[in-house]
N, C-alpha and C positions, 0 to 999 in steps of 0.2 A: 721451641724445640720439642718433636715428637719422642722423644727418646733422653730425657735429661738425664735420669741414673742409667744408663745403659752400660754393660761391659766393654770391655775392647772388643772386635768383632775379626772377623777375617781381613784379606787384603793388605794386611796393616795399618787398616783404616780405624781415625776415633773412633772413641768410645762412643757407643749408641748406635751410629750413624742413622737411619731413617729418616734422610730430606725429602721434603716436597719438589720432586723434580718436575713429577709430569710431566716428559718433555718440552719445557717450557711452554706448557699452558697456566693462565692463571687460575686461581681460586674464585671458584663461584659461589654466589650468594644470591637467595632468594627474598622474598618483596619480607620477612621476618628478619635478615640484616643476620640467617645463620649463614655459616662459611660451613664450605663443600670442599672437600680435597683429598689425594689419596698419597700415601706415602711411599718410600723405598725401604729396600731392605733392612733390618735394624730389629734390635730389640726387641720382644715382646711377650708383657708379663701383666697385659690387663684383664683376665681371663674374668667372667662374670664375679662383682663379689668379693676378690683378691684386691683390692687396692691399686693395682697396679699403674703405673704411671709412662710405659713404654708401649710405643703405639706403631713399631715397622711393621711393612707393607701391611695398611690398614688401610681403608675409606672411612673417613670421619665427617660427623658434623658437629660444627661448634655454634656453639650459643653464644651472644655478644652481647646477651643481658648483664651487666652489673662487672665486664669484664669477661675475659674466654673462659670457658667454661668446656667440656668433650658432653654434647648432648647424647649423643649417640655413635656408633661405629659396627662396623663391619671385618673380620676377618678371616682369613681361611685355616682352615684346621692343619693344613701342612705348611703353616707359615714359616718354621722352623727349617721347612727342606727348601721350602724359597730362600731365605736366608742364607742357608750352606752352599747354596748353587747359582746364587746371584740372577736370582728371577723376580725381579722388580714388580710386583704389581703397579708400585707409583710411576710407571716408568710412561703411564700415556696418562692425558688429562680426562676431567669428567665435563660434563654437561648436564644441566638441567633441563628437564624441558618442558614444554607448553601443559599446563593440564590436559589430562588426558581424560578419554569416556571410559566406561570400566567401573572396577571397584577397587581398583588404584591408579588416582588421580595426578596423584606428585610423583614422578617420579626423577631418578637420575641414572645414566650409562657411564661407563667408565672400563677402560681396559689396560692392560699393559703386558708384561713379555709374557703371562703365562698363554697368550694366545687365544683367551677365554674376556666375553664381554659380561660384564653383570647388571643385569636392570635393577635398578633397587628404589625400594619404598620410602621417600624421602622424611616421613611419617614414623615411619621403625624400618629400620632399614636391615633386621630378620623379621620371618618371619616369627620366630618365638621369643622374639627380644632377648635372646640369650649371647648376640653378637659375633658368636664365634660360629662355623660350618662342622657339621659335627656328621659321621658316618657317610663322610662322601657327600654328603647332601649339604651347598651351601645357603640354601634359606633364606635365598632372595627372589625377588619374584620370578628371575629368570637369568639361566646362564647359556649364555651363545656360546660354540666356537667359532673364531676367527681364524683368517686364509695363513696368519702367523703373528708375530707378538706384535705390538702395539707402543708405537713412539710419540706419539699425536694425539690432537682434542679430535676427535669427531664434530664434523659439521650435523645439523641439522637443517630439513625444509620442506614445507610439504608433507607430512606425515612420515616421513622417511630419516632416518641414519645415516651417514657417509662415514666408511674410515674405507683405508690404505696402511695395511697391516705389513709389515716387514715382507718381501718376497713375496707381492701377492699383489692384486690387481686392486681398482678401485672397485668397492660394493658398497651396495646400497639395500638397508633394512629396514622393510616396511613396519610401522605402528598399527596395529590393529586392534582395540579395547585394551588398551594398556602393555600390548605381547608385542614383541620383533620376532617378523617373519623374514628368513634368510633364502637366499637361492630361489627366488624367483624371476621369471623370465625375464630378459633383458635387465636384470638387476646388476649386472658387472659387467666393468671395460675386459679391455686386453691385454693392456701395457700393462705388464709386471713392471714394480717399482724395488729395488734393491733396498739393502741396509739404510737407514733408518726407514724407508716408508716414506710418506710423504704428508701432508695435514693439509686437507681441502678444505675449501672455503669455497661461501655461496656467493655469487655474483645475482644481484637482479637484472 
């Protein structure tokens, strides 16, 4: 449970709520046996420092040494207005992907309804290891916008991204020394896909 001591929350929904939904994508784990995954709306009071044990709309990594453990986490400074307005960031899955060239090698993507993808450093996944996004700036390697929210794992292949964002077409985000580059040529279909989007997969 991401959210054990949580309040009652809106919708009339338990106490806490923040599940791992990501539209039913699973949790990832890298060849260290941590777990990757990002949560829903819920609770959240683990600010640098504070104790805290409530972890809504977060990206976390957990450590599986000795037992779960929260190694690290990531969340946005208006998690609070996410919360109040039912903007899920857990609401699409993450991936990990292939080491990369660059000077950040591990990394992981992940997106959900705020419309916005986040590359993050699998390593510290702020940049000032302080976990939270502070003055607009969220402190990861890189934040995309997306053609609309995000229900699906993104595929991978090829040095490239695939999602299918709520009301938007298929695109494709090239890898280049660790960066996703968007809107480039022939990078996107046609077909608009409606509510929820859609979650592509690679075929060989």
């Amino acid at each position: 449970c991401t959210t054990p001591n949580g309040t009652v929350a809106q919708y009339g929904a338990i106490a806490g709520e923040g599940g791992i939904w990501m539209g039913g994508g699973g949790i990832a784990v890298d060849g260290a046996n941590n777990l990757y995954f990002a949560t829903g709306d819920g609770n959240f009071n683990a600010f640098p420092g504070a104790n805290g044990t409530e972890y809504g709309s977060t990206y976390l990594k957990l450590s599986t040494a000795g037992g779960l453990s929260v190694a690290d986490y990531f969340t946005l400074n208006n998690q609070a207005f996410l919360q109040n307005n039912d903007i899920d960031v857990g609401s699409g899955g993450v991936i990990l992907l292939p080491d990369q060239p660059g000077p950040v090698p591990r990394l992981m993507v992940g997106a959900g309804k705020p419309s916005r993808a986040f590359l993050m450093n699998r390593d510290q996944l702020t940049a000032d290891n302080q976990h939270i996004s502070t003055n607009g700036q969220d402190n990861v390697v890189q934040t995309m916008p997306l053609g609309g929210g995000a229900f699906d794992t993104p595929a991978y292949f090829d040095e490239k991204i695939y999602y299918v964002a709520v009301k938007d077409v298929i695109r494709s985000y090239s890898l280049s020394d660790g960066t996703l580059i968007p809107d480039l040529p022939n990078s996107f279909g046609t077909r608009k896909f409606g509510f929820p989007g859609a979650t592509p997969s690679i075929s060989a």
